[in-house]
Each structure stands twice: as structure tokens, then as C-alpha cells.
N, C-alpha and C positions, 0 to 999 in steps of 0.2 A: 262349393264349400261344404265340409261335413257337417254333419251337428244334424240335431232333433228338429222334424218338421213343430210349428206352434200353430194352433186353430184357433181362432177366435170366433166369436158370435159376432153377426150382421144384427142390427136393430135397426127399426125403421123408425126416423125421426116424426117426433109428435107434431104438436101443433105448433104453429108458428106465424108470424107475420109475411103478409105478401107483401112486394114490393111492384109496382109497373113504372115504366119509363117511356113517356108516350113518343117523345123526341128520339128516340133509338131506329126509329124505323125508317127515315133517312138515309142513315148512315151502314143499313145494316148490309143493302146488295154489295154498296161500295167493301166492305170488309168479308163477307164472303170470298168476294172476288179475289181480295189480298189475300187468304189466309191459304185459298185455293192456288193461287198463282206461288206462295211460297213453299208448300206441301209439294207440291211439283218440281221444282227448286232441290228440294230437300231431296224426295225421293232418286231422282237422278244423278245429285250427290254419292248418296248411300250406295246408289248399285256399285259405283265404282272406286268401293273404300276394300281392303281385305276382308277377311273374313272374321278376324281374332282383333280389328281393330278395335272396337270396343273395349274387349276385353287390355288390352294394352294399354288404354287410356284409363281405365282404372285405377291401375299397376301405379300409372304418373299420379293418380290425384291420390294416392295409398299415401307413397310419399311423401306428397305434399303435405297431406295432412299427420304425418308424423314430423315432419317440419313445424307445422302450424302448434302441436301438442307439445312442442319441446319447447316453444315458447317464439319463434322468428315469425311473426306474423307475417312481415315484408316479403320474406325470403318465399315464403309457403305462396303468397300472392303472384308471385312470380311464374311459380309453377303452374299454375291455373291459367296463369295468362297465354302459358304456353300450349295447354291444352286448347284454349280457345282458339288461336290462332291455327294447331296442327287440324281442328276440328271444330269451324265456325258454325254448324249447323246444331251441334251438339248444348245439351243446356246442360251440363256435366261442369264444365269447366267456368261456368257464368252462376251456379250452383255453388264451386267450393270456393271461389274469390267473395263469395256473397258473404260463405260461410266465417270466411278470415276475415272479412272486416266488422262481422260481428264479434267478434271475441278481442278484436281491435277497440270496437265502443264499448262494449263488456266492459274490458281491463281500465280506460280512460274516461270510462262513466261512472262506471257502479261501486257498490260500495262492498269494496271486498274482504273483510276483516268480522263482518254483523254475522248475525246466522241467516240472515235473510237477506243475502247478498243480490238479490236484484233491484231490490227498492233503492230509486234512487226521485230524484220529482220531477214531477209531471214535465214541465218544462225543458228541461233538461238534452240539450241536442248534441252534433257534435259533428267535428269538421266532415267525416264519415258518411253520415246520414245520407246525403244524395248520392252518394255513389252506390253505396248497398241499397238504397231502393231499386237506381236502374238496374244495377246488377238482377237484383232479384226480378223486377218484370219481363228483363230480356233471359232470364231464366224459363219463364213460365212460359212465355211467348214461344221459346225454341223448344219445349216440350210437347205446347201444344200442337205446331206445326209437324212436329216428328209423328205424332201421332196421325192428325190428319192422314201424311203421307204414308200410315199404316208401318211405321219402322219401329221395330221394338216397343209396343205399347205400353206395355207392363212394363218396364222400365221408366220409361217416359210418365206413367203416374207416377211412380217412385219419385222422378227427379219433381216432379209439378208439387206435388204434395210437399216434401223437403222442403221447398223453397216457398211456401205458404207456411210451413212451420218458421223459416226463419222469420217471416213477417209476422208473424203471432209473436215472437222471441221482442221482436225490436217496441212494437206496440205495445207489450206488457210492462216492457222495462219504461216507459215514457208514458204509464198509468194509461193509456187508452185501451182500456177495459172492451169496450163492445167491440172496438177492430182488431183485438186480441182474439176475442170468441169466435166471428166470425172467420179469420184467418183459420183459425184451430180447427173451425167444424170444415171448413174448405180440405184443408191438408188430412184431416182424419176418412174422411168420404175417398180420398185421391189415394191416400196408403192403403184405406181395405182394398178397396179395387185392385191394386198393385198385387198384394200379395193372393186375391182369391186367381189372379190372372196368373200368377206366377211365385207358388212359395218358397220358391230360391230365395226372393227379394227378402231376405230378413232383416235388412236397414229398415224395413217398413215400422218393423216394431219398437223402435227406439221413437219414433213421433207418435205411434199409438198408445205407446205407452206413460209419456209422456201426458199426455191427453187425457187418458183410463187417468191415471194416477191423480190429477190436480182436478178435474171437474168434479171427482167427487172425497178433496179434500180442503180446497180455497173456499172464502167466505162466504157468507152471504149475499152478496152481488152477482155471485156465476148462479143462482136459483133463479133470480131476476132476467139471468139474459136468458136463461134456457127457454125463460116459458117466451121472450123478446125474441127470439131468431130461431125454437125452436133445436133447440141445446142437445144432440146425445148424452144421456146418462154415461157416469165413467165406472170406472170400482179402483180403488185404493190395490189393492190385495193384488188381483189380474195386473192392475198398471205395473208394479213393481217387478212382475214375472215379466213381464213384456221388453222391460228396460234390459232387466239382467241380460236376457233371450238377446237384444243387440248387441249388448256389450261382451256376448260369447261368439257370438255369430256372425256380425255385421261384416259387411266391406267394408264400408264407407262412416260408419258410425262407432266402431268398437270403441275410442277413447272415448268421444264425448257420452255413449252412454253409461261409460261406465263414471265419466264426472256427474252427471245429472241423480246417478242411483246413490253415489256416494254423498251428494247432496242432499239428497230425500232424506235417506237415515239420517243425517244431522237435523232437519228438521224440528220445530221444539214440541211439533204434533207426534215424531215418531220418535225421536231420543234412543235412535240404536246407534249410538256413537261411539260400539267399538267396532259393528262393520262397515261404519262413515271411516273411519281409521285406515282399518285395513285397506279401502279401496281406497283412498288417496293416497295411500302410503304403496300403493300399487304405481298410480301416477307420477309419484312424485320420483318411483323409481325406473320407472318406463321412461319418463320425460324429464331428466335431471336439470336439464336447461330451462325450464319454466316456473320460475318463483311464484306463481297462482298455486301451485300444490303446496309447497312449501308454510305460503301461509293459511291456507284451507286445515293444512296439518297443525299447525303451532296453533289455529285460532281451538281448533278442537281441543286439544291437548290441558289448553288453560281454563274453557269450559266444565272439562273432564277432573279439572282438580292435580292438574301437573302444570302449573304455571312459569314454573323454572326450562321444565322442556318445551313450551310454549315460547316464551319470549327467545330462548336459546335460536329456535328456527327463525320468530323475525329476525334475527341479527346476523343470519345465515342470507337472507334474503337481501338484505342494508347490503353486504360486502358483496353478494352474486350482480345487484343490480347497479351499484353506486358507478358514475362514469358513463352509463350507455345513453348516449342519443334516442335510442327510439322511444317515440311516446308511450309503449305500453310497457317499457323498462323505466320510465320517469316515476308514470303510474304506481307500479309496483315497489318502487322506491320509496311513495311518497305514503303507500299505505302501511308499508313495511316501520316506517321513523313513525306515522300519524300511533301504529300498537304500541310502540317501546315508550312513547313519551305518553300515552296513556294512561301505564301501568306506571313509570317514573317521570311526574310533570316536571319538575327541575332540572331533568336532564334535555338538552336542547343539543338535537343529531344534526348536523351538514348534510 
């Protein structure tokens, strides 16, 4: 793929708490053994895949995830299934199913209307949840194995790391702060690696940046955990360069980083809400079929002091999503009627 190589700085993490696990050692020959016996597995798989298959399977999860951004979560799930099945070794395809059913609980949990659309409480679960965990550990597991078995390594961080970022994602939104951090600094150590092994990988940059950008601009609590698990320092400024950088250059990440960066600038810390605008209003014209743009745009819009064109788009949303079965169309339905009778409490929508 074209585009500008990105450098980042390696920092070596400070101080930090240890942890030992005396009862691990047990169990440790027996997993050696398995992890050995599946890298073996794997690699005599791999000998006898083509040569561009990879590359092919990409191509299927491109798709997919342009399925996923238009809004068919289902459909997008599907495609992934199939990557798994063409390529069970593979943690690619156990990676973007993970991905879709995060924006599955996203849409059916969170609260998407606020400007701080991920708070949602603590407790807070959802039918979802067990599957996106396994998802994501048989993601991690199938990365690490590839690796063992020495196949595309640097890529294989790429996928490991992703998918420690989607478990930082789920843990945030269900306020578990410390297994947020720890996920985060997991996935940030797995994407340097990735990209200093390989700077093609510039999906790397869309979870570093990510990373860069909120450690050093969330509360007072991520000072706590840094000095608690021994935190990398982030920077605001770099993280946003990083995000842009996926959202030009990615495989695998172009839309979401460009929702994440359009989300930063809304922000009530950054209030650059007219290139929040422009970049949803990118989304919403990339992905016509996903009413999340739609009201990401309207909610900005009436922030911004245009509340006519604001509520116009929830009521664009009411009629796109009124009728559909799926739960993340119910969702979007219900957040779409929850704005309109906000602004007009008398008025009571079907």
C-alpha cells in the first residue's frame, strides 16, 4: 500500500509492580508441549497454502468490514466466519468477527447520542459478551501459535495486539479501568513490535494512536494506574497524527480510525467540531447504510448551534431504521426517538 512511512519513539516502561504465580509451574511443561505441538500444526498447514493467500484473505475481511461500516453487523459476521473456516489457523478472521461484535455491544449498549458516547455503567453486559471474549482469546492464541511456528510474525503482532486492543475497548466501556490499562499497554508493546518488524503494518497505528492520544488525555485515574502496572507515557498531539496515519493508510482499520479521530475532535477537551463534522460526514457518506453516522452528525450539528439540521438527521435515522429486526437497528431506532423527544417531550414517536 502507498503512503508515508510513520516513526515512532520506543520508551522503556518505568517502574511497576511485579506479579509471581507460584502454582503456574505445574502446568507450564504441559503447555509448552501444546503450544509446541500446535506451531507444528500450524506450520505444515502454512507450507501448503499459496502464496498470495494471505493476501486474499485480506481482500475477504476489506469487505467485510465495509459491510460491517455500512451498518449489517450480521452480514459482516458472516464473512469472517468464512474466512475462519477457508483459514482455521489463521487469527485474522477470529480478529474481525470479534471486531463486529463489538460494535454489535457498542450500538446495543452505549449511549450514543452524549458526547461521551462510551460511558455507559459499570455493570452493564450483554448477550454478546461471551462470545466476543472467546472470540478474542482464540484470536490471540491463533496468533500466538503462528508465530511460534515462525509464519508471518510481524503480522501475527499486528493481529495479537488488535485484539488486546479490542479487550481494552470492551473493559473501558464496562468501567473496568485497570483491565482496560493493562489490555492497552499489552496491545501497545505487540503494535510497536509489529510495525518496527514490518512498517508496511500501518493498522499498527490506529491502536497506538489510540493509546498516545487518551493516556495522556483521560483523568486522573490512568496517573494511578501508570505508576500501578507501570503505564507508558502517551502525547495527545503524536496520538492524533497516528490515528489520521491509519485512517489514510490502513488495511484493516481505515474506517474505524477515521470514526475514532472524528470522535476525539468532538471531544469537550478538544471542541474541533468542524473537523468532527467533516469526518463523520465522510462516514456517513462512505457508509450511507449505518445510522451511527447519521446521529454522530445530527448530535454535533445541535451542539454546534444548528439544531434544526440536528434533529432533521435524527428523523432521517426514525425512518432509515423504523421496521428492522436487528438489534443494532432497534438500538439506533431507540436512540434516534430517545433525541427527538428530548428536544420535544410531548411529542411521543412509535
Amino acid at each position: 500500500m502507498d503512503g508515508p512511512m510513520l516513526v515512532i519513539p520506543i520508551r522503556h516502561c518505568g517502574r511497576g509492580i511485579c506479579f509471581s504465580f507460584s502454582g503456574a509451574k505445574a502446568t507450564k511443561p504441559l503447555l509448552i508441549v501444546f503450544v509446541s505441538l500446535l506451531a507444528t500444526a500450524t506450520l505444515a498447514r502454512a507450507a501448503a497454502r499459496p502464496q498470495n493467500f494471505e493476501a486474499e484473505q485480506i481482500k475477504v475481511a476489506q469487505q467485510g468490514l465495509n459491510i460491517l461500516m455500512n451498518g449489517n453487523t450480521e452480514t459482516a459476521g458472516k464473512v469472517f466466519q468464512k474466512i475462519q473456516s477457508d483459514d482455521p489457523d489463521s487469527a485474522l478472521g477470529y480478529l474481525m468477527e470479534a471486531n463486529a461484535l463489538w460494535w454489535e455491544i457498542y450500538i446495543t449498549t452505549g449511549n450514543l447520542i452524549d458526547p461521551d458516547v462510551f460511558v455507559v455503567s459499570s455493570g452493564s453486559t450483554s448477550p454478546y459478551d461471551a462470545r466476543f471474549n472467546k472470540l478474542v482469546d482464540t484470536a490471540i492464541a491463533k496468533a500466538r501459535a503462528n508465530r511460534n511456528a515462525k509464519r508471518d510474525v510481524a503480522r501475527n503482532n499486528l493481529y495479537e495486539g488488535m485484539a488486546y486492543g479490542l479487550r481494552g475497548r470492551l473493559a473501558s466501556m464496562r468501567g473496568s479501568n485497570l483491565a482496560a490499562a493493562r489490555a492497552g499497554k499489552q496491545m501497545r508493546s505487540l503494535l510497536i513490535t509489529a510495525v518496527h518488524q514490518d512498517r508496511n503494518l500501518r493498522d499498527a497505528y490506529a491502536g497506538i494512536g489510540l493509546y498516545d492520544y487518551f493516556v495522556d488525555t483521560l483523568p486522573t485515574i490512568v496517573k494511578l494506574l501508570r505508576w500501578m502496572i507501570g503505564l507508558p507515557g502517551g502525547s495527545r498531539e503524536r496520538g492524533l497524527h497516528e490515528i489520521e496515519y491509519a485512517a489514510k493508510y490502513g488495511e484493516l482499520t481505515r474506517g474505524e480510525a477515521l470514526y475514532y479521530l472524528a470522535k476525539d475532535y468532538s471531544r469537550t477537551n478538544e471542541r474541533q467540531y468542524a473537523k468532527s463534522l467533516e469526518l463523520f460526514g465522510q462516514l456517513s457518506s462512505q457508509y450511507p447504510g449505518n445510522g451511527l453516522w447519521k446521529l454522530m452528525v445530527g448530535s454535533l450539528k445541535i451542539r454546534t448551534g444548528h439544531p434544526q439540521e440536528g434533529e432533521a438527521l435524527y428523523r432521517e435515522v426514525l425512518n432509515q431504521e423504523r421496521g428492522k429486526e436487528s438489534a443494532a437497528a432497534k438500538s439506533l431506532y431507540k436512540a434516534a426517538q430517545k433525541a427527538v423527544e428530548r428536544r420535544h417531550p410531548n411529542e411521543h414517536i412509535q
